[in-house]
C-alpha positions as CSV (number, residue, x, y, z in Angstrom):
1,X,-21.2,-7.3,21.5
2,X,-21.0,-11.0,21.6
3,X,-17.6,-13.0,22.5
4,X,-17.4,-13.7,18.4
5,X,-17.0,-10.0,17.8
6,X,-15.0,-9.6,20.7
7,X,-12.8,-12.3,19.4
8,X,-12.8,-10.8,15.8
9,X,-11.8,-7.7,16.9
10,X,-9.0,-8.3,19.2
11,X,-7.8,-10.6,15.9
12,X,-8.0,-8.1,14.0
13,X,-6.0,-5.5,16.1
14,X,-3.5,-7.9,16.5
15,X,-2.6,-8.4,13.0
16,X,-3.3,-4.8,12.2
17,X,-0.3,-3.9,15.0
18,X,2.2,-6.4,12.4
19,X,0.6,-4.8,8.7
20,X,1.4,-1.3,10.4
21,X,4.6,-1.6,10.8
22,X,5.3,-3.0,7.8
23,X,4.1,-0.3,5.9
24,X,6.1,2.2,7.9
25,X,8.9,0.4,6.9
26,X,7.8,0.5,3.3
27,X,6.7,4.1,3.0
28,X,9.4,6.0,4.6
29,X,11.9,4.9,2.2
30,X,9.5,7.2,-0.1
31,X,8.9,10.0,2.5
32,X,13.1,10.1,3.3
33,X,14.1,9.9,-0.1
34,X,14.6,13.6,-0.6
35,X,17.3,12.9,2.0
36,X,19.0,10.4,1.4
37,X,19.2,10.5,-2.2
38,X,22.4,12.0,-2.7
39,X,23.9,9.9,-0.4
40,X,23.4,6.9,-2.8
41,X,23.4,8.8,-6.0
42,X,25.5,12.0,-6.2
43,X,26.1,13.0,-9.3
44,X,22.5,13.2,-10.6
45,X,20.7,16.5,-10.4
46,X,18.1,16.8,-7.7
47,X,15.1,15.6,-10.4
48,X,17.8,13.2,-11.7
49,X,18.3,11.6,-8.0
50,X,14.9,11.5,-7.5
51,X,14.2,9.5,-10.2
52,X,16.8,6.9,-9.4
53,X,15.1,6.4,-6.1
54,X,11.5,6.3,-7.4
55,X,13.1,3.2,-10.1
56,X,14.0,1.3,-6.8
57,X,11.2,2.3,-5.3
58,X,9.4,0.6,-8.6
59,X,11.8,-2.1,-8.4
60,X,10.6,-3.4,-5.1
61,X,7.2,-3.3,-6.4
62,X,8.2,-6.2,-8.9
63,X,9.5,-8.6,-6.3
64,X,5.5,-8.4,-5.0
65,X,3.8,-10.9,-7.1
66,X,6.9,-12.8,-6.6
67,X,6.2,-12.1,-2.6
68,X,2.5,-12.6,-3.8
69,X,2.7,-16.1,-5.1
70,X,5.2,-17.4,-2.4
71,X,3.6,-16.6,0.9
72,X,0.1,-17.1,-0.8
73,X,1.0,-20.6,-1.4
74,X,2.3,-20.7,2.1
75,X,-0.8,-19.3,4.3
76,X,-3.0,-21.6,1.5
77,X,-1.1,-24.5,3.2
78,X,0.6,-23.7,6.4
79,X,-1.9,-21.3,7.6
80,X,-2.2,-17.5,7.5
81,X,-0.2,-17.4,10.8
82,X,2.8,-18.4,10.0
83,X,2.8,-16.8,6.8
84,X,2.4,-13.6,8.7
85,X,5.2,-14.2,11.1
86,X,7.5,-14.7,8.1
87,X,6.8,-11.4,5.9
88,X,7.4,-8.9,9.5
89,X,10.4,-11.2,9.6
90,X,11.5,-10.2,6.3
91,X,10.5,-6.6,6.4
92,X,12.5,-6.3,9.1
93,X,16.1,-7.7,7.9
94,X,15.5,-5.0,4.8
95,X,14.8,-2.4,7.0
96,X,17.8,-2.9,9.4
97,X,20.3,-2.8,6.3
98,X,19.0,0.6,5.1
99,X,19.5,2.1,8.6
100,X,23.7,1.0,9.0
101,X,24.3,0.9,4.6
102,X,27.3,2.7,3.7
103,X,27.2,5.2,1.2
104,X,28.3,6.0,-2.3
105,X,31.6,7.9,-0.9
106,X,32.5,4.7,1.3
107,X,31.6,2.2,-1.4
108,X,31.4,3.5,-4.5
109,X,28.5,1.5,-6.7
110,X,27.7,-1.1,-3.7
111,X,25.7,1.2,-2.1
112,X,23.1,1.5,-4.8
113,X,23.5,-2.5,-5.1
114,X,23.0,-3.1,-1.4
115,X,20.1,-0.9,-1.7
116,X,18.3,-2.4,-4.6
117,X,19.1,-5.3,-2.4
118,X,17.0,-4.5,0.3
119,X,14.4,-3.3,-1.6
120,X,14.1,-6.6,-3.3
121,X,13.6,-8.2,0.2
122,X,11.3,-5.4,1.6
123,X,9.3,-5.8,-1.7
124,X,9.0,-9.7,-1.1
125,X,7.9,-9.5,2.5
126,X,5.5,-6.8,1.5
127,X,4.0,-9.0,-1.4
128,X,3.3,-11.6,1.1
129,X,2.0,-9.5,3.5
130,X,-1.2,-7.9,2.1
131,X,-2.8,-11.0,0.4
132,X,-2.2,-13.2,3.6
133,X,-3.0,-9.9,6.1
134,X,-6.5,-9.1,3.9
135,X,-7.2,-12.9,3.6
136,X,-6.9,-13.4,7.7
137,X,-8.6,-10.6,8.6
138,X,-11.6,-11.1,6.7
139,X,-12.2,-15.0,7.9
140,X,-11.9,-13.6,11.8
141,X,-14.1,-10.6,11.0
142,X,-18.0,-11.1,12.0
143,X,-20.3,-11.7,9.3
144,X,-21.9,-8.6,8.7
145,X,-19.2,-6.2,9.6
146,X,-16.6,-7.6,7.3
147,X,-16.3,-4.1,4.9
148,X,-16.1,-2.3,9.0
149,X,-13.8,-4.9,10.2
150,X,-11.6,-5.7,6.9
151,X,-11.4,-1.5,6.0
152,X,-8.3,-1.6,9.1
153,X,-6.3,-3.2,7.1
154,X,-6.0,0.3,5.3
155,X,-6.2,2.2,8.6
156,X,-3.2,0.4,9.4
157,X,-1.5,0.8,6.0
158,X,-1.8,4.6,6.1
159,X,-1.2,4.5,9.7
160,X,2.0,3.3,8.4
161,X,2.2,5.8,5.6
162,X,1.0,8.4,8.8
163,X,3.6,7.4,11.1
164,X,6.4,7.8,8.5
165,X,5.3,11.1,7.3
166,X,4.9,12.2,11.1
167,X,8.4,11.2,11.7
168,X,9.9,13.1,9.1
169,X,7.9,16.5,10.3
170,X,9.3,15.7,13.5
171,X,13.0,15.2,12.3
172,X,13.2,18.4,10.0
173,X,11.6,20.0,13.6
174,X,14.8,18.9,15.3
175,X,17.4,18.1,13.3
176,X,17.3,20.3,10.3
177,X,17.9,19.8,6.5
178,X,21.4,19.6,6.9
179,X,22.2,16.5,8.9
180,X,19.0,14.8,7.8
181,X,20.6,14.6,4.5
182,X,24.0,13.3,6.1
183,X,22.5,11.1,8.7
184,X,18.7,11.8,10.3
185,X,17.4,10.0,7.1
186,X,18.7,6.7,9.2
187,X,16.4,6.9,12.3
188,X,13.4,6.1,10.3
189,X,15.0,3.1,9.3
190,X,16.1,1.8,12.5
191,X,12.5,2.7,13.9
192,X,10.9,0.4,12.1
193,X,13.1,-2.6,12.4
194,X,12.6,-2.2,16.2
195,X,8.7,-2.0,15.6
196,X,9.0,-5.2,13.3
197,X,10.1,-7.2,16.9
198,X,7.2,-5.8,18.7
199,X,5.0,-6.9,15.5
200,X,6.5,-10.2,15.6
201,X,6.1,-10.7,19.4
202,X,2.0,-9.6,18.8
203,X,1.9,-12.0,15.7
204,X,2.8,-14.9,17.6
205,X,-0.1,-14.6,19.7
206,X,-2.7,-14.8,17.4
207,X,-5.3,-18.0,16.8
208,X,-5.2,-19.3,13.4
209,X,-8.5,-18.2,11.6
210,X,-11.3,-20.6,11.1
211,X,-10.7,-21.0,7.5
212,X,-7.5,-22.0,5.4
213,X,-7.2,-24.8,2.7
214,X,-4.0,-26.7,4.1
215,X,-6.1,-29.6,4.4
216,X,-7.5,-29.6,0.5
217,X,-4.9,-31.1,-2.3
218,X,-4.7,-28.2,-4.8
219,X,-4.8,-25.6,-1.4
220,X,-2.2,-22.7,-2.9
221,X,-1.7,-24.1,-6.3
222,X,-1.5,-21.6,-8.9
223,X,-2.8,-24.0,-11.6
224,X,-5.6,-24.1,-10.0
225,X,-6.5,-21.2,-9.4
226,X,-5.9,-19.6,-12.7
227,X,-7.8,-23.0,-14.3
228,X,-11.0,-22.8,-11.5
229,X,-11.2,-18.9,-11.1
230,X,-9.8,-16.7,-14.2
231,X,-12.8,-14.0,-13.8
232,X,-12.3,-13.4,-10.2
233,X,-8.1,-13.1,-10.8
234,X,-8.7,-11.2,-13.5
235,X,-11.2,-8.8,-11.6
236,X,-8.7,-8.3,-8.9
237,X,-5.8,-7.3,-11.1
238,X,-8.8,-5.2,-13.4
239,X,-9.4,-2.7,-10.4
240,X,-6.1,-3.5,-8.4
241,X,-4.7,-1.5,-11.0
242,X,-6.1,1.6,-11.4
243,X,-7.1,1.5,-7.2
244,X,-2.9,1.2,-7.1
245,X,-2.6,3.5,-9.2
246,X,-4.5,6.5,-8.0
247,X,-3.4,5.3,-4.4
248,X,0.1,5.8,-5.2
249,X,-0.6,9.1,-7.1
250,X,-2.5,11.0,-4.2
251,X,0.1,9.3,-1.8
252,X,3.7,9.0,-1.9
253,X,4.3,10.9,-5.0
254,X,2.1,13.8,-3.7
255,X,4.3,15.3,-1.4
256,X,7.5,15.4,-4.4
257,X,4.6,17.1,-6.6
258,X,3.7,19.7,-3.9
259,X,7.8,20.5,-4.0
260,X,8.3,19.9,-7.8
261,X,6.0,21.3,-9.3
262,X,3.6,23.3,-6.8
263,X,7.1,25.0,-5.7
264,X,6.1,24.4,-1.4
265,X,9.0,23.6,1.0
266,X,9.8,20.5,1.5
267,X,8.5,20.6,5.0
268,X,5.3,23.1,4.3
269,X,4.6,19.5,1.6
270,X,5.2,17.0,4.6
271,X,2.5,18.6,7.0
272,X,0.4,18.7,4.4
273,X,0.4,15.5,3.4
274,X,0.7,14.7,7.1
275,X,-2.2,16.1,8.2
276,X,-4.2,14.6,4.9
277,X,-3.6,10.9,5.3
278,X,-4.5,11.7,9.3
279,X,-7.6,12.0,7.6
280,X,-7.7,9.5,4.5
281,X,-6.9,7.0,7.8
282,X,-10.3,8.5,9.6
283,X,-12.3,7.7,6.8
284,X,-11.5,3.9,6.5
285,X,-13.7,2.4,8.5
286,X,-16.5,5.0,7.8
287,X,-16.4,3.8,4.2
288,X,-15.7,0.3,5.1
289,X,-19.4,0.3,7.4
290,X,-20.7,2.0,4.4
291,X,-19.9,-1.0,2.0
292,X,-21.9,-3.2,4.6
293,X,-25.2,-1.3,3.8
294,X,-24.9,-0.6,0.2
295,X,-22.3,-3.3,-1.1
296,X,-18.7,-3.7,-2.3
297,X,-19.7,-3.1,-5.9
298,X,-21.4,0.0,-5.3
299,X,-18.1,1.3,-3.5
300,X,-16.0,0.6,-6.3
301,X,-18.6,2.3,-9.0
302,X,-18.8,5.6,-6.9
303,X,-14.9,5.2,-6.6
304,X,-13.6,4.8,-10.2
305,X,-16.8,7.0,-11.7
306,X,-15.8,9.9,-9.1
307,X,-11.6,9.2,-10.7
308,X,-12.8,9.2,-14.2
309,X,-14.0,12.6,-14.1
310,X,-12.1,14.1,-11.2
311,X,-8.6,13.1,-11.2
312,X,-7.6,15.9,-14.2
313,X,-9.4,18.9,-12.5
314,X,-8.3,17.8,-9.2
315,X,-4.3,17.8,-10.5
316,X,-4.6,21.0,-12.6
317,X,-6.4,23.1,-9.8
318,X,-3.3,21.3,-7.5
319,X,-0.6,22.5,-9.4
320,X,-1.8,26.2,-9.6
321,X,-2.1,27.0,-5.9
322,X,0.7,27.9,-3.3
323,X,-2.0,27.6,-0.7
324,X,-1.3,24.6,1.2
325,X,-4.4,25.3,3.0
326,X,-6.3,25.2,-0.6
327,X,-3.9,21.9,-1.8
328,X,-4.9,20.0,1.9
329,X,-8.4,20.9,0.7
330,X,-8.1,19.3,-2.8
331,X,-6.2,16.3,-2.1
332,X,-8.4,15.4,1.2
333,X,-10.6,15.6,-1.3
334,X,-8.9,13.0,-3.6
335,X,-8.7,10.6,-0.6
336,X,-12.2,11.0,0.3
337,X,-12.8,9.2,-3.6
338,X,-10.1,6.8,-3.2
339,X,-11.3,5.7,0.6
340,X,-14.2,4.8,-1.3
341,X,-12.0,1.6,-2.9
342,X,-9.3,1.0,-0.4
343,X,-11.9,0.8,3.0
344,X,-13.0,-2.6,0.4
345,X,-9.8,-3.4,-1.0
346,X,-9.0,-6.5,1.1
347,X,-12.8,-7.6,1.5
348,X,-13.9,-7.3,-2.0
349,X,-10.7,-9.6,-3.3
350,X,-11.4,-12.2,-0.2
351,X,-14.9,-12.4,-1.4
352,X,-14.5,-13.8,-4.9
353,X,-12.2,-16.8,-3.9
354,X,-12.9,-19.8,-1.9
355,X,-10.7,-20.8,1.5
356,X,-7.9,-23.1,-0.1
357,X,-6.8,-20.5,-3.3
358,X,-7.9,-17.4,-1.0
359,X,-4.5,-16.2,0.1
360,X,-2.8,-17.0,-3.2
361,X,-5.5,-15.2,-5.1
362,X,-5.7,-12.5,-3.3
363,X,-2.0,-11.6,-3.4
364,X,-0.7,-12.9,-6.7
365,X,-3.2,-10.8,-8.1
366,X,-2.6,-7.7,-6.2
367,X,1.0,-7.9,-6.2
368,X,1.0,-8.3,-9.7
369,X,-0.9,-5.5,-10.8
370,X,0.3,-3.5,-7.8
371,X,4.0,-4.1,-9.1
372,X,2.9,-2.9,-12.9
373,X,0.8,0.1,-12.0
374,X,1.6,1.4,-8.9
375,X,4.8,0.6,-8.5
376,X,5.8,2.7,-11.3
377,X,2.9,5.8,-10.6
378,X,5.9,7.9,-9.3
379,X,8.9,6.8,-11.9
380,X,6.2,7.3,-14.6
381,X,4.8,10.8,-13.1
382,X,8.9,11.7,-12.6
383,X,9.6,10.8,-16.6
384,X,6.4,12.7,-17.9
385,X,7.8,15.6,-15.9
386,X,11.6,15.1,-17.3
387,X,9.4,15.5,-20.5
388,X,7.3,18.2,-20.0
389,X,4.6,16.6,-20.2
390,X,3.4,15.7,-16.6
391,X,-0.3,16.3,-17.8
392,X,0.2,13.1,-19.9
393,X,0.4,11.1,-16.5
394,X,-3.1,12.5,-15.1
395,X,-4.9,11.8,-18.1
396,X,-3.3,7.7,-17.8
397,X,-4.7,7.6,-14.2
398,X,-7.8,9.0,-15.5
399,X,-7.9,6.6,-18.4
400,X,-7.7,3.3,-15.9
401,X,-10.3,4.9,-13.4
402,X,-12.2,3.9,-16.6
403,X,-10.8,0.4,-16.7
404,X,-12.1,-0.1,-12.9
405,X,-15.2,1.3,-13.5
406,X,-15.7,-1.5,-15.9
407,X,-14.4,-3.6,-14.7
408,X,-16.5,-3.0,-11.0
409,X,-19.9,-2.7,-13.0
410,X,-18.9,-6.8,-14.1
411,X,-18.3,-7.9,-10.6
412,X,-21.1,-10.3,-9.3
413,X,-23.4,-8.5,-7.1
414,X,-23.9,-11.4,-4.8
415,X,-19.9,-12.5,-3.4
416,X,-20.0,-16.5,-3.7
417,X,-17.5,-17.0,-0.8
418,X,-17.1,-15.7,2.9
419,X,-21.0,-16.3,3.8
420,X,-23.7,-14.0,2.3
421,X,-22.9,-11.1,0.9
422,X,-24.0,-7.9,2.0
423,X,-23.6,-6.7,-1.7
């Protein structure tokens, strides 16, 4: 391996270690919200509370594109660096408040305000962060091993979703149901504002990459990208939002379907869903080499074909088992499909945007259809189920797996930025 590659991937590790941590921060506000939900919102039933906290949960998706466009603009003309310094920054202040908020009985009302608060902030740091992260770490990977290099972006994003899931097994090891719910759901928090200093302290080390537009005049202007590249915007929000969608589905609402409506423990739910994204994180990189031999597009088209005609039969065979040998099974399964999109996620949206738009185009357009579609897979799953008609929700995911799979099958088979494409 040459010193380029070597370079690439120490680059890449770095700003893996920073996107990691982030996440964590992100997701275990979904994995401990079974905790801490009546601490915030007591008077709800337990489906009731739930569904408060999946809304803010949705409600710090919609401060993304916000997050998106702001530190798009701001890696498009600062530098990706900096930009990445900023969002861990961020993540971190919303983090911390969670971990010492006061609750509903010591406040009343502010404590769901000073909540939605710093979901607001978390959901603006973590707009910023995947457009700028995918942007940087495909310009530092090595030409040829981009779809390898760029697929740990995800390996560090459900290393994140990992980690929080593995620290809630471990809590409800040692502490119990009981004072998780009055106080263990903190820890989590406080974890991952003290892994956002380390993050920062790693992020401060890294080179700038080779290529950013703070030099050009319309470097991280929305106008122009919208005016100079609607078909590649439009193609990322296209299969943004059914890859979000899905992502979200066989993620961080699985584990409440395994309770709701599979009828598993809380904890049986968390090791299994522990012990799948182990896995869905394993598989990155092998799909991510795979799109370096066969090409992005043909990633996505085995992706979104596989969801059209899987997701129902997947769902229905999930809800009728009390195995969670047979529901690891099934949604390892699910993951496997989904790998096949998210090991390409950040490459695939790099590709179709030159240097001084990259990072804005990149993340407006995720965060935007990210904050539409995934952001609201749980509160929409949640309200079919209220409903009784939780079937309804499957057949929607199944319905933009079609959307993708269009949308994929229109994407240009030879990426016109980042070098020659391997597509």
């Amino acid at each position: 391996m040459g010193g380029k590659d070597k370079g690439s991937v120490g680059a890449i590790i770095a700003a893996s270690s920073g996107n990691l941590v982030e996440w964590f921060d992100f997701y275990i506000y979904a994995f401990c919200s079974l905790y801490f939900a009546p601490a915030f919102f007591p008077k709800a039933d337990a489906t009731g509370q739930l569904l408060n906290t999946a809304g803010l949960f949705a409600v710090g998706f919609l401060m993304r594109p916000i997050g998106g466009w702001a530190f798009g603009r701001l890696a498009d003309r600062r530098g990706r660096r900096f930009s990445l310094l900023v969002s861990v920054l961020l993540m971190c202040a919303g983090s911390l408040a969670i971990a010492v908020m006061p609750t509903y009985a010591s406040i009343g009302l502010w404590a769901p305000a000073l909540l939605l608060l710093a979901r607001l902030v978390q959901g603006f740091a973590l707009g910023g962060e995947y457009g700028t992260a995918a942007t940087y770490m495909s310009e530092v990977a090595s030409e040829g091993r981009r779809g390898f290099l760029s697929s740990f972006q995800y390996v560090t994003l459900v290393g994140g979703q990992l980690l929080a899931s593995l620290v809630v097994v471990v809590m409800q090891a040692g502490l119990g149901e009981a004072s998780l719910k009055a106080w263990g759901w903190r820890i989590p928090f406080a974890l991952g504002a003290a892994g956002a200093m380390v993050a920062l302290a790693a992020r401060r080390r890294l080179p700038e990459s080779a290529e950013h537009g703070q030099d050009v005049q319309e470097a991280g202007k929305l106008s122009a990208l919208l005016r100079e590249h609607p078909r590649a915007f439009f193609s990322v929000v296209g299969f943004t939002a059914g890859g979000s969608l899905i992502f979200y589905t066989f993620t961080t609402y699985m584990q409440k379907f395994l309770v709701n409506s599979a009828g598993m423990p809380i904890a049986t739910a968390s090791q299994v869903m522990t012990v799948c994204l182990f896995l869905f994180m394993l598989m990155q990189p092998v799909m991510g080499a795979l799109s370096d031999r066969i090409g992005r597009r043909a990633n996505m088209l085995i992706f979104s074909g596989g969801g059209a005609l899987l997701v129902v039969p997947l769902v229905t065979l999930l809800r009728g088992t009390a195995s969670p040998w047979v529901a690891g099974a099934l949604i390892s399964l699910a993951l496997l499909l989904v790998s096949f999109y998210t090991s390409v996620a950040g490459i695939i949206k790099a590709e179709l945007f030159p240097s001084e738009v990259r990072a804005l185009g990149v993340g407006f357009a995720y965060a935007l259809a990210n904050a539409i579609f995934g952001g609201s897979a749980e509160y929409v799953a949640l309200w079919a189920k209220t409903q009784g008609q939780e079937g309804a929700f499957y057949w929607y995911v199944t319905a933009m797996m079609v959307v993708v799979f269009w949308v994929s099958w229109n994407l240009p088979r030879r990426a016109p930025y980042l070098g020659k494409s391997e597509s």
